[in-house]
RODO-977874 format. One line per 3 residues: number of its first residue (from 1); their letters; for each residue z, x, y of C-alpha. Coordinates in pm, whole numbers. Example, Ala and Ser with C-alpha at 12.3 -4.5 7.8 and 13.67 -1.06 7.14 Angstrom:
<nodes>
1 = AS = 780:1230:-450; 714:1367:-106
</nodes>
This chain:
<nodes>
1 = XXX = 0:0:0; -67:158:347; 18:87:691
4 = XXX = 67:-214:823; 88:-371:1197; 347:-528:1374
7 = XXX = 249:-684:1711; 442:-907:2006; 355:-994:2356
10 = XXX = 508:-906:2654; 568:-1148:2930; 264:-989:3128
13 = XXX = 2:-1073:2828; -3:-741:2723; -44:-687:2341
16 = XXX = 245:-413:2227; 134:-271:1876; 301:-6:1636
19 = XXX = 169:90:1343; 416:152:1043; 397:308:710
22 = XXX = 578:99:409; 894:289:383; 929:181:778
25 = XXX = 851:-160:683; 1097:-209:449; 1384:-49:696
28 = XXX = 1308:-348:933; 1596:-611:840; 1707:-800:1084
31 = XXX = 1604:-839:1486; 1826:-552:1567; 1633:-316:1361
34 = XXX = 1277:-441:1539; 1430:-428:1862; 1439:-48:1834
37 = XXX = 1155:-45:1681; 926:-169:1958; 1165:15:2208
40 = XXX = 936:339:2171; 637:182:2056; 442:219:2477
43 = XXX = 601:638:2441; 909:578:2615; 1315:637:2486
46 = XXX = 1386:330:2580; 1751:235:2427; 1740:-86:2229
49 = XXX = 1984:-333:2399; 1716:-297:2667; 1450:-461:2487
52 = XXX = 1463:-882:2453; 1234:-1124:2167; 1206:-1427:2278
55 = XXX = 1013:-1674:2079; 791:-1896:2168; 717:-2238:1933
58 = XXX = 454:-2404:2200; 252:-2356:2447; 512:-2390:2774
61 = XXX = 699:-2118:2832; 1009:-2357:2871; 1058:-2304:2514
64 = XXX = 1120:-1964:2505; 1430:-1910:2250; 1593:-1579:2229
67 = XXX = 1652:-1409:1898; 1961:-1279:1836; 2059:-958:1712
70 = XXX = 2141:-1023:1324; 1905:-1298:1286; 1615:-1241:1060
73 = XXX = 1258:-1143:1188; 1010:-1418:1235; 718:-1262:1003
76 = XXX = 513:-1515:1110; 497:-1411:1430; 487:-1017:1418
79 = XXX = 225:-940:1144; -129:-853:1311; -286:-1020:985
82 = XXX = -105:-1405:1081; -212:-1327:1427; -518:-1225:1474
85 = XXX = -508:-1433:1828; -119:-1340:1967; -210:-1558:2268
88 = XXX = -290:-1836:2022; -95:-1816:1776; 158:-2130:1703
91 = XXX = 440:-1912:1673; 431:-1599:1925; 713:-1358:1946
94 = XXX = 763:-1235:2310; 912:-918:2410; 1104:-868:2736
97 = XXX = 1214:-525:2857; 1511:-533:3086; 1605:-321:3407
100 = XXX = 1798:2:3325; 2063:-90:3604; 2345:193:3539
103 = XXX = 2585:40:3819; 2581:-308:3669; 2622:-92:3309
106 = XXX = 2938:103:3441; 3128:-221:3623; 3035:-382:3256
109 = XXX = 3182:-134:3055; 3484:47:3280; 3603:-265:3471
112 = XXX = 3942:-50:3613; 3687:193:3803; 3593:58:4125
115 = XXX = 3162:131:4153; 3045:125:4478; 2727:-64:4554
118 = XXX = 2521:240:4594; 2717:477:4331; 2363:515:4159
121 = XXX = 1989:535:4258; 1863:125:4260; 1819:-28:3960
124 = XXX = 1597:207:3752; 1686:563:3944; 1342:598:4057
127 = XXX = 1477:608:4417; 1637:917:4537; 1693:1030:4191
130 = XXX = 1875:1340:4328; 2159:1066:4312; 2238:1065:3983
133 = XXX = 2364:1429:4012; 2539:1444:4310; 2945:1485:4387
136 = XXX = 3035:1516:3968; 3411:1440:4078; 3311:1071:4126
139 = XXX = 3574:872:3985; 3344:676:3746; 3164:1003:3692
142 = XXX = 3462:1226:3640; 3722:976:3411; 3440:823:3177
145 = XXX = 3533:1000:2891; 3858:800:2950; 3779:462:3026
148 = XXX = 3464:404:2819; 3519:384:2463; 3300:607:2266
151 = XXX = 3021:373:2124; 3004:284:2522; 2973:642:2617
154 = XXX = 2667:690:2372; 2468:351:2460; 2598:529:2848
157 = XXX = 2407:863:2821; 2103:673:2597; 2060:494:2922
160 = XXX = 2100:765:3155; 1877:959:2982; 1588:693:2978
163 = XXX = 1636:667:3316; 1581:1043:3344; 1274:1104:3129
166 = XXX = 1139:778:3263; 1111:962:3645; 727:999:3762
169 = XXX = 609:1393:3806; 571:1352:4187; 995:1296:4172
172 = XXX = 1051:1558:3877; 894:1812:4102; 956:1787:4479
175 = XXX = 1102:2053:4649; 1341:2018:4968; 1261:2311:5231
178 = XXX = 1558:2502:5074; 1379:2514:4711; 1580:2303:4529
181 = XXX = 1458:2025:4328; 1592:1792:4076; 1639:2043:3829
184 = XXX = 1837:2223:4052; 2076:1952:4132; 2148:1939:3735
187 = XXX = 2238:2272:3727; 2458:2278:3979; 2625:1954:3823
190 = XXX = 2686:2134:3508; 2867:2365:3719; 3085:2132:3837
193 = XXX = 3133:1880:3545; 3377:2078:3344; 3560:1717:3205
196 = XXX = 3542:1525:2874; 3535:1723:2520; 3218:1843:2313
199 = XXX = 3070:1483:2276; 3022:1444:2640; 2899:1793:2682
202 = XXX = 2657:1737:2393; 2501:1449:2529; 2460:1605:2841
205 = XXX = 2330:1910:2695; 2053:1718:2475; 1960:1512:2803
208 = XXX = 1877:1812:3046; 1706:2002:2766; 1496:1721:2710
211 = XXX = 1414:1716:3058; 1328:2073:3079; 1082:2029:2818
214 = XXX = 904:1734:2993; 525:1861:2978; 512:1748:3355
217 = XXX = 759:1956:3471; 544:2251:3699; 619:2613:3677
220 = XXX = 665:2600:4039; 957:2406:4034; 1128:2577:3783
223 = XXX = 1096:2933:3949; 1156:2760:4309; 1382:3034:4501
226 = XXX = 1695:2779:4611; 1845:2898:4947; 2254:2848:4972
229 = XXX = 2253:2724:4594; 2639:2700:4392; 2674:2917:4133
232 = XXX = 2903:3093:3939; 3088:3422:4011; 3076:3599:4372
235 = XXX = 2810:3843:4310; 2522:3568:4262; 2680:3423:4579
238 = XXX = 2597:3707:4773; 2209:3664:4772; 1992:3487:4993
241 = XXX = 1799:3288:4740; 1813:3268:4350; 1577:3101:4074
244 = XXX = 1720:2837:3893; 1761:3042:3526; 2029:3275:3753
247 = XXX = 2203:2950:3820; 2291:2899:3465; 2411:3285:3458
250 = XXX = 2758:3401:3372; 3009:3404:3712; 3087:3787:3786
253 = XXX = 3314:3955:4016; 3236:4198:4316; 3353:4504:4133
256 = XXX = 3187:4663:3852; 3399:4680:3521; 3581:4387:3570
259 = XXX = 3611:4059:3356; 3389:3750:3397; 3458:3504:3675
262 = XXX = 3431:3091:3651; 3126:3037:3535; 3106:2614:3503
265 = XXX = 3024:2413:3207; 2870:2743:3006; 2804:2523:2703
268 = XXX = 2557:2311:2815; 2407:2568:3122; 2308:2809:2813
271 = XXX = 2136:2572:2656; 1954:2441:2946; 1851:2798:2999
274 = XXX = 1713:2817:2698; 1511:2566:2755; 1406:2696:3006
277 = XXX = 1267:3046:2818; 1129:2810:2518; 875:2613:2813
280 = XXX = 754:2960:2886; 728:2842:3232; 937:3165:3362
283 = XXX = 748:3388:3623; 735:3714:3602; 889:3689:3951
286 = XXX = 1205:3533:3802; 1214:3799:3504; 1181:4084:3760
289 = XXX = 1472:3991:3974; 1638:4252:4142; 1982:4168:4316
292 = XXX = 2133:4385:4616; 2344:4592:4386; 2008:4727:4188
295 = XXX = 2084:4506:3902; 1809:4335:3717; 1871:4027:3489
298 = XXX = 1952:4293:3229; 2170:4471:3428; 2372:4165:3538
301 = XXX = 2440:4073:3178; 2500:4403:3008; 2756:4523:3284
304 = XXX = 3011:4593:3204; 2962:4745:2866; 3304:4792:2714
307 = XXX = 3512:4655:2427; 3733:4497:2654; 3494:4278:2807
310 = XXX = 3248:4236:2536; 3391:3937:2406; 3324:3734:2744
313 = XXX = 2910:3806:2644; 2757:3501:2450; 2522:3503:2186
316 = XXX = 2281:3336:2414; 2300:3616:2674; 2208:3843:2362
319 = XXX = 1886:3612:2309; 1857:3616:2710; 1833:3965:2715
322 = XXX = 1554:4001:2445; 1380:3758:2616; 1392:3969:2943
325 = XXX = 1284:4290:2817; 1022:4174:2652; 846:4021:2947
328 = XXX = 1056:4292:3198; 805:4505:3393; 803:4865:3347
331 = XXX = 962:4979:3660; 1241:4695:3631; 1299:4883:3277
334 = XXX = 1308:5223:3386; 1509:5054:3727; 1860:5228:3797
337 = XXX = 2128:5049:3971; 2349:5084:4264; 2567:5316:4025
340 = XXX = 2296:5500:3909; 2239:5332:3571; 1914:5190:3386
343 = XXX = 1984:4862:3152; 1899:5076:2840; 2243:5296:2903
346 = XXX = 2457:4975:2935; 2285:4836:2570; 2316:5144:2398
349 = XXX = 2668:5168:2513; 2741:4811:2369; 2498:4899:2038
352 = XXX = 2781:5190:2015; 3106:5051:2064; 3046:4644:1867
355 = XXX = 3050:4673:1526; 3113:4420:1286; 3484:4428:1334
358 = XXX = 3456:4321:1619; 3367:3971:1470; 3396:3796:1856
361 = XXX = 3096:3973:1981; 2906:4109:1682; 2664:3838:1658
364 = XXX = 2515:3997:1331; 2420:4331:1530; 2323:4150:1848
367 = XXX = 2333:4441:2082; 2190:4720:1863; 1864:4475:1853
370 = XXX = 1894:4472:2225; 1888:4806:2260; 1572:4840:2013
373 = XXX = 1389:4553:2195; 1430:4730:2552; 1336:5057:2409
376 = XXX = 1041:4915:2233; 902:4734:2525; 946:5058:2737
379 = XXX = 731:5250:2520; 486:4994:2533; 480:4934:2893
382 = XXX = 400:5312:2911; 82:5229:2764; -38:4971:2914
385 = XXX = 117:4961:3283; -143:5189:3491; -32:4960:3788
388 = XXX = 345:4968:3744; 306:5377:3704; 198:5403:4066
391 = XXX = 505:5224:4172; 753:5376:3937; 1004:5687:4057
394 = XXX = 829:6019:4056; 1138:6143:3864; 1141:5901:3607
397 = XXX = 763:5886:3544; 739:6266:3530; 997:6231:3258
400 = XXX = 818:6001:3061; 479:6181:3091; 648:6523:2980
403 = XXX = 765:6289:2689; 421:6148:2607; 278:6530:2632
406 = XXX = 579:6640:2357; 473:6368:2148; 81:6469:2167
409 = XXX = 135:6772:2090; 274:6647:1716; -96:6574:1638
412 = XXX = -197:6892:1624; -129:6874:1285; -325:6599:1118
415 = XXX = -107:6548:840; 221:6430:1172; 13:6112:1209
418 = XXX = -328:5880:1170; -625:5912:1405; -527:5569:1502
421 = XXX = -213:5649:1622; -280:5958:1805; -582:5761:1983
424 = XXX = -303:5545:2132; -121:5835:2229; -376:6010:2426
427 = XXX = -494:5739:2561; -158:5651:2743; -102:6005:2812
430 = XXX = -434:6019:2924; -393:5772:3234; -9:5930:3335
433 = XXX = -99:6256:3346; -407:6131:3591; -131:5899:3782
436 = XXX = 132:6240:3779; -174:6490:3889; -216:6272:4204
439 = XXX = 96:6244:4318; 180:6555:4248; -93:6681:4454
442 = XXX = 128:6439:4757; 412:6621:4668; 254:6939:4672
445 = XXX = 140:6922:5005; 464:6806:5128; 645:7103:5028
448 = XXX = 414:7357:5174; 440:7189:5520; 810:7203:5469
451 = XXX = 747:7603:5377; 871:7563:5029; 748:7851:4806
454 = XXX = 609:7846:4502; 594:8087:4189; 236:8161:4187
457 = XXX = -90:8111:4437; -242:7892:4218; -286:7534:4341
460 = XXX = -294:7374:3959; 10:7607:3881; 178:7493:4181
463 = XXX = 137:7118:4119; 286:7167:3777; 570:7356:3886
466 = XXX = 605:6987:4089; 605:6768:3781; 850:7053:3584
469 = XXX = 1082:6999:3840; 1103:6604:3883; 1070:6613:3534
472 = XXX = 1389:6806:3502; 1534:6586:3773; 1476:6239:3634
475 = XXX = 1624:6361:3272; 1928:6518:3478; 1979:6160:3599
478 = XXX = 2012:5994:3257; 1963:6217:3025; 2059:6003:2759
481 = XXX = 1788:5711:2865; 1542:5955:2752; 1608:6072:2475
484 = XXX = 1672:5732:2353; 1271:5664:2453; 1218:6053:2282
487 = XXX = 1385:5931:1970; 1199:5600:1979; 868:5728:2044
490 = XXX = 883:5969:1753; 1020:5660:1543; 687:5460:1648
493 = XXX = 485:5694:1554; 679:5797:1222; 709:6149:1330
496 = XXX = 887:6414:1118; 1152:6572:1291; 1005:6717:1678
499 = XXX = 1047:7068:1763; 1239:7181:2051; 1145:7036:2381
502 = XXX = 1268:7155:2713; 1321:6923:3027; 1036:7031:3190
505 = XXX = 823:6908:2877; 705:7215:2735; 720:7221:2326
508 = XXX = 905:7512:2234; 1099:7613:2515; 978:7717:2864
511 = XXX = 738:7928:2993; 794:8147:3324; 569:7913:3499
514 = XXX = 827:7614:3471; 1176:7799:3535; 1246:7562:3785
517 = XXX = 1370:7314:3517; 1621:7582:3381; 1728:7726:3705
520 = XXX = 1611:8081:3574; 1462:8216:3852; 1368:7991:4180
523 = XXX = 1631:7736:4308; 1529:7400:4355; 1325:7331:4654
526 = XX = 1571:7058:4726; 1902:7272:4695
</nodes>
């Protein structure tokens, strides 16, 4: 037997059909059970006790007769194949689908809470839906959990969130001259709406995750810059504007090292941000970031990397930070903060001191896959970035090229590695060391009009001793950044063990040409 169709009319003459297989069929009992069934047949949620039959024995519509909920269903009057003319038919079940009026719902259901006439957008939210988020500490708002029993609070949020999903794009995605939206005004109520246990908080969770996947919902206004937004912890407080994914951040203090600050309802603000990742709707705007301290998204979360605070990081900030490296820029990678240090040296710190003792803020190995994500994606970048390498620090891209040039070299010997691979070496090193030659050249000429002198007379000499000695600089700086991307450049390339390489880049140790890296002869031109 296959599927079968169930029809009714609405009061506008409209013919509302659903198609159901048998096993459906045979679910459909009593009116009750077709009531939600015909709620979602035109795509909305819409709860059931929204959704009236009324049938109809004659012509007049005098005689309209509701059904009732555990009545039996008029077959009659619902199968397509005893109907082939619903406006004709003898028998013709109408369907009516009420107003979503939350007010009227809340004064129905909490009588000893006084609702105000204009507590929630009119009738169906659709007008100033910004309304439905606003001042969380409203008493009907705040002491629901308490005054609605539970079945009430479910058939509460159903509504709510019908209300929500039912919006029109044009609403979903307007934008006030400060950048905030409607999406921001959620976030900012999660902040605040701390009350009720995990039943409230899941609702509201599975509510503004489905909103954040609405299909409608532009890229625009999720990485609208909000001016003067709430959030959590005094260092996000401190900037001028801020995406809406850093509103659903972790609260931090001023000082580095110190313990998380309030950070709102975290339970349902993580998984609203991860929503938020899943749409893919994230630009690379938002992902690159960069706050007044020098912190990056990966920054902000990693700091401060101790065991004393590593229980306050979530699982989801894990996730958050895999996320972020992979679509991370090259230069916010290799980026150092106010206190000197790149992302890398605050995961590889955590990858060091969790283990799986620590069973608070393991997270089956969590942070050591952080640490191998970031790394991998720096490698990577160093491939395929030409742009970002123009931007990036002298120092630190001089360190990376004298890497590249140490890893070369290992296919000198054709049994170190395939042609394949050492195609994709050259080719990145290839591009640097045209990106290093030309600056260095800059840099060159800088330091003769300066009267810096060099070693020797020659020019190309003289532009290497440049790149030996911001090599040897930008390993100084974090030394142990690089030879993390050493080690996991060898590991890429499933290298046997490298021989010895010297700051300045040089396989084997130096030569006299490049003693500025060793301080064997010249001082620094910068000492």
């Amino acid at each position: 037997m296959g599927t079968q169709t169930i029809q009714v009319m609405l009061l506008s003459g409209e013919v509302l059909q659903r198609r159901l297989s048998p096993a459906e069929l045979a679910h459909l009992q009593t009116v009750q059970d077709l009531k939600a069934c015909l709620a979602s047949a035109d795509g909305s949620e819409r709860p059931a006790w929204l959704v009236k039959l009324l049938l109809q024995t004659t012509t007049g519509e005098a005689d309209l007769v509701e059904l009732q909920d555990d009545e039996g269903i008029p077959w009659s009057a619902v199968m397509a194949s005893h109907a082939e003319d619903c406006g004709h038919a003898k028998d013709t079940l109408r369907c009516m689908f009420v107003d979503a009026d939350m007010a009227e719902f809340c004064r129905k259901h909490a009588p000893n809470i006084e609702v105000a006439h204009d507590a929630w957008p009119n009738v169906d939210g659709r007008a100033y839906p910004r309304k439905m988020f606003e001042q969380p500490e409203d008493p009907w708002k705040a002491h629901i959990c308490s005054q609605i029993p539970l079945d009430s609070i479910n058939e509460f949020f159903a509504l709510w969130r019908f209300i929500l999903l039912g919006l029109p794009s044009h609403a979903i995605n307007a934008c006030e001259e400060d950048g905030s939206s409607l999406l921001t005004c959620m976030l900012v109520f999660c902040l605040q709406f701390t009350v009720g246990g995990k039943v409230i908080h899941d609702h509201l969770a599975r509510m503004l995750v489905d909103f954040v996947k609405r299909d409608d919902l532009e890229s625009t206004t999720v990485n609208s810059f909000v001016r003067g937004a709430p959030c959590g912890g005094y260092v996000l407080r401190q900037e001028l504007a801020l995406p809406n994914l850093w509103l659903c951040l972790r609260g931090k203090h001023l000082q580095r090292g110190c313990r998380s600050s309030w950070s709102g309802n975290r339970q349902v603000l993580e998984q609203v941000a991860a929503a938020l990742i899943e749409s893919g709707k994230i630009s690379p705007e938002v992902w690159n970031l960069v706050l007044r301290n020098g912190d990056t998204l990966l920054h902000y979360i990693l700091e401060p990397a101790c065991i004393e605070h590593a229980s306050e990081k979530s699982e989801f900030e894990a996730s958050l930070c895999t996320a972020a490296a992979k679509h991370a820029s090259l230069l916010t990678l290799l980026r150092a903060n106010s206190d000197g240090h790149m992302a890398l040296g605050y995961a590889q710190e955590l990858a060091h001191i969790v283990r799986p003792r620590h069973r608070d803020c393991y997270y089956d190995g969590a942070w050591q896959s952080v640490r191998d994500d970031i790394l991998h994606n720096m490698v990577c970048r160093c491939f395929d970035s030409e742009e970002e390498l123009w931007k990036l620090p002298f120092d630190e891209l001089a360190s990376i090229t004298s890497i590249l040039r140490a890893t070369a070299s290992r296919y000198d010997n054709p049994s170190n590695g395939t042609s394949e691979q050492g195609a994709v070496v050259s080719k990145g090193l290839g591009t640097m060391t045209k990106i290093v030659h030309s600056r260095a050249v800059a840099i060159r000429m800088q330091w003769l009009k300066m009267g810096w002198r060099f070693q020797t007379l020659d020019a190309e000499q003289q532009i290497e001793e440049v790149v030996a000695h911001h090599a040897a600089q930008g390993r100084k700086q974090n030394d142990t950044v690089f030879r993390l991307v050493e080690n996991s450049m060898m590991e890429s390339f499933r290298f046997a063990e490298p021989p010895p390489l010297s700051q300045c880049g040089v396989v084997g140790g130096c030569d006299e040409r490049c003693c500025l890296c060793c301080d064997r002869s010249l001082p620094s031109p910068y000492s």
